[in-house]
N, C-alpha and C positions, 0 to 999 in steps of 0.2 A: 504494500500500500504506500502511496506517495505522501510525501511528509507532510503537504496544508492535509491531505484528506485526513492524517491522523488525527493530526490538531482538531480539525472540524468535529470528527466522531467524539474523541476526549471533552470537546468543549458542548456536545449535544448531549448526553451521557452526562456531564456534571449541571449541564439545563434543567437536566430530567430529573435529578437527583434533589435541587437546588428546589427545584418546584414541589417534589414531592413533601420533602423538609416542611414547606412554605405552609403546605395545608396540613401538615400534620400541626404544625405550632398553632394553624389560627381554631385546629381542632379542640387543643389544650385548650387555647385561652377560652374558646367559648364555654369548657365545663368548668373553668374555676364561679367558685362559689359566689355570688354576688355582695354586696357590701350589707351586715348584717343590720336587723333593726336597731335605731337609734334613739335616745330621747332630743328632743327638741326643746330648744330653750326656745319657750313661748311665755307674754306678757300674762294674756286672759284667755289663753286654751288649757283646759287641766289638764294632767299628762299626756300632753301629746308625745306619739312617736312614731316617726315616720320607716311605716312597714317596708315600701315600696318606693321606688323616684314616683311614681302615681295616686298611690296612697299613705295617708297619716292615720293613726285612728289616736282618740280623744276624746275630753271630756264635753257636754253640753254647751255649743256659745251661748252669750249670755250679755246681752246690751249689744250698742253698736260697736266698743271698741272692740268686743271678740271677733263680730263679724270683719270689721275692719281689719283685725291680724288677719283672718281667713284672708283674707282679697290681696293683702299685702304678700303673704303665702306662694300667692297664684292660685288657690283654689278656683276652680269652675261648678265644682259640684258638691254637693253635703249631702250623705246618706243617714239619719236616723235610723239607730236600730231598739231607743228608747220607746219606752210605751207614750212618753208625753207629746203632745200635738206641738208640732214642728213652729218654727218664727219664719212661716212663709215671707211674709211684709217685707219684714228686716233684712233676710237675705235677697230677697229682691233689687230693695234700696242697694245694694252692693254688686249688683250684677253674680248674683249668688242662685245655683238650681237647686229647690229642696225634693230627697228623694223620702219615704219615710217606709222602712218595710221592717218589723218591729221585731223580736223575737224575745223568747224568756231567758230563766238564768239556769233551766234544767234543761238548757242545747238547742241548737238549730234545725230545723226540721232540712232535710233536704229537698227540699223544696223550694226552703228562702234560702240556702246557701246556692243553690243554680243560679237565683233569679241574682244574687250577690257578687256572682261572678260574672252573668253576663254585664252587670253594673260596672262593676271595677274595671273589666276588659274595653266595655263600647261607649259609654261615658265620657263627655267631655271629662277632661282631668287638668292637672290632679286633682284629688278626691279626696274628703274629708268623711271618715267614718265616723259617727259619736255615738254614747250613751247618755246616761247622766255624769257617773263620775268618769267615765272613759278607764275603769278597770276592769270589769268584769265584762260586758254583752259586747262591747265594740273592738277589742283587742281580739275577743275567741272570734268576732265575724270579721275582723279585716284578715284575720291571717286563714281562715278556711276560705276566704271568698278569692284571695291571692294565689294558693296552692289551687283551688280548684279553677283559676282562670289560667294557671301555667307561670305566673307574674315572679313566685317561689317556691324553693323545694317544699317536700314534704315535713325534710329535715328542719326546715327555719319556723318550723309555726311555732311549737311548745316556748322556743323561746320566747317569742314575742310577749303568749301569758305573763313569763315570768317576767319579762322586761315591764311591762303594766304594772305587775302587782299584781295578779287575778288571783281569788283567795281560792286554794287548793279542794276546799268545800264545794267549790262548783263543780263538781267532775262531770255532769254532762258539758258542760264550755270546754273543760279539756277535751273530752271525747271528741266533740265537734273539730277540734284544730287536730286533736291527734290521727284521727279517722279521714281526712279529706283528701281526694285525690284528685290529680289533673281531669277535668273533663274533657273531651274531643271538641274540636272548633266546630264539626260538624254540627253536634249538639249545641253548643250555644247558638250558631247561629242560627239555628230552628226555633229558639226558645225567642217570646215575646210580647214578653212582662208589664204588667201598666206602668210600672215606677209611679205611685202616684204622690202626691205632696205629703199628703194627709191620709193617714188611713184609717180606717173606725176599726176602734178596738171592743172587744164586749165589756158589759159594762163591768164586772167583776177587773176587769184590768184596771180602765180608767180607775177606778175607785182606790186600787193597789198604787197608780199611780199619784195619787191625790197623797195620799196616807205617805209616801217613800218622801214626796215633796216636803208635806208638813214633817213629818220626823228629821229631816234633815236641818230643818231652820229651825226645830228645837234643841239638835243637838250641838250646831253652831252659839245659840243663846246659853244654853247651859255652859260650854266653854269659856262663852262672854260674864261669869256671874251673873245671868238671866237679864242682863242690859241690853238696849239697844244696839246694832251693832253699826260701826261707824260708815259702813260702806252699804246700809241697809235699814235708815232709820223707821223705815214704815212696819219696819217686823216688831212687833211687841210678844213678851212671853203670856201675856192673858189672851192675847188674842191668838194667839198658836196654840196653847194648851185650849183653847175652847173648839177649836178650828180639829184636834187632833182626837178629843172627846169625841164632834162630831162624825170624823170618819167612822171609829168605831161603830157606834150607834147605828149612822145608814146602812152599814156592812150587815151587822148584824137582821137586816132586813133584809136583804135580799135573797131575791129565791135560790140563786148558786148556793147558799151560805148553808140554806137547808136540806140540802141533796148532798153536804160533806161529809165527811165522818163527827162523829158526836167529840172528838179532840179537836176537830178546827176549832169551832164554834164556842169551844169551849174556853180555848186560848184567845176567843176574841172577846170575849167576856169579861177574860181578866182584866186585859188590858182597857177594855170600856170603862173597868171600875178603876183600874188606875189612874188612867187619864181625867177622870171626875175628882180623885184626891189630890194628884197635881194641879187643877185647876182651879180648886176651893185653896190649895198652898199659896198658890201665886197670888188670887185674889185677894188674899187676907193679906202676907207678906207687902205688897206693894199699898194696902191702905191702913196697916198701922205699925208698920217696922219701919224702923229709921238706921238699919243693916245694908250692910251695902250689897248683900248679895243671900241669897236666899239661902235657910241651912240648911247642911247638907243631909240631914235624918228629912225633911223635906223634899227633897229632890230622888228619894228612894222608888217611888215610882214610876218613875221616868227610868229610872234604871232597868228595873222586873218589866215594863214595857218594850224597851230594848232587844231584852233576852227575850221575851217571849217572841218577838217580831224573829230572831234569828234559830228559835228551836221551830217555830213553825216553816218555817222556810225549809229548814234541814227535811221537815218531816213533810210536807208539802207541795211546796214548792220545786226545788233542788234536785229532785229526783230526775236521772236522768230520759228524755224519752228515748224512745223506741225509735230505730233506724227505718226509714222507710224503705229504705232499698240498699 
């Protein structure tokens, strides 16, 4: 063989070789792992953490300056998976889309985790998942609605949980993240979901959702010494303990309540009557104590309130459901 033609061959042959190298690397780099979830330092979003370059999940916005971080963000979209009725307006005013598809704290049916993936996938983005406090409903559905659009492994969900904070008591939530697998593109893109703003909940939710509200602004005031709180003046502790009594009471009217086992109802009872001695505490406390905070043998109720809102849920609530497919 003549000497360019060697050179030629050597130099097509180290082509081939050179080429092959090329795809085998860009092969590696496309399975290295993607950049893992992070927390985000945010003003007025409660834990945010961003799952995905796509999606964040997080706590409830709340005023205009939350929505305003949203916008500042880049968000385009806000998915509720809280039972509480969405701030359509508000996000509006911000050029903000509300999606609201709701689920509980005993797991995602597979049904909203599809409809969660076609979301995160076809969605304008990036995408804001919330709950209320953005540990528990909205970490387990950003990260099964992620895995099951393809967005991350199956390996990155459980961390996310724990990156949240998700309390281990959930074990359907984990289940939900631990359980979720890539769905076919096929399938999504057959699937087509209302995403509606607002969704009706039955009334037994709404009402749960009422009662999580007020328990929470009680247990803010109680940290406050039952004061007003600076960033919250309109919240008063007579007016929440009478507001928290009330829920009891409607609950206990309603006709779900009487188709339950004789221990729901029974624990809604207690707390009815709790909620009635906390509210004669305050009332009297705030019209002839000159104490600057309420005492603490006083405040016992609210405590045995607490625990009972979390044995019920263990025993209720929490229970994991059933996979539908």
């Amino acid at each position: 063989m003549k000497p360019h033609l060697v050179t030629l061959t050597l130099f097509l042959a180290l082509g081939i070789a050179t080429s092959g190298f090329a795809q085998e690397s860009d092969l590696v780099e496309s399975k290295k792992p993607k950049r893992a979830a992070y927390v985000l330092a945010t003003k007025h979003l409660p834990n945010a953490i961003q799952v995905h370059e796509r999606v964040i999940s997080g706590g409830q916005p709340a005023g205009e300056s939350a929505f305003r971080e949203l916008s500042e963000l880049g968000i385009k979209t806000i998915i509720s998976v809280d039972g509480a009725k969405p701030d359509v307006e508000l996000a509006k005013k911000f050029g903000l889309r509300y999606v609201h598809l709701p689920h509980g704290y005993n797991g995602i049916q597979q049904e909203r985790i599809d409809e969660l993936a076609k979301a995160v996938r076809d969605l304008e983005g990036p995408i804001f998942i919330h709950c209320h406090h953005g540990k528990h409903r909205s970490p387990s559905a950003a990260a099964a609605a992620c895995v099951s659009a393809g967005l991350i492994e199956p390996i990155e969900a459980l961390p996310i949980l724990k990156l949240a904070g998700t309390n281990e008591n959930y074990i359907g939530l984990f289940e939900s993240a631990r359980s979720a697998t890539k769905l076919s593109s096929t399938y999504l893109d057959q699937l087509t979901p209302e995403f509606p703003e607002t969704a009706k909940l039955p009334p037994m939710a709404e009402a749960m959702v009422e009662l999580e509200r007020t328990h929470d602004h009680m247990k803010r005031l109680s940290e406050s010494g039952w004061k007003s709180l600076p960033d919250h003046p309109d919240l008063t502790a007579a007016h929440e303990a009478l507001l928290l009594r009330e829920h009891f009471t409607e609950m206990l009217r309603m006709e779900y309540v009487t188709k339950q086992p004789a221990g729901f109802s029974m624990l809604l009872k207690e707390s009815e009557a709790d909620a009635l001695l906390l509210e004669k505490a305050i009332q009297q406390w705030k019209s002839t104590s000159n104490s600057t905070s309420l005492p603490a043998d006083q405040t016992e109720p609210f405590r045995r309130i607490t625990a009972n809102c979390i044995n019920c849920h263990k025993q209720y609530r929490d229970i994991p459901i059933q996979k539908s497919r």
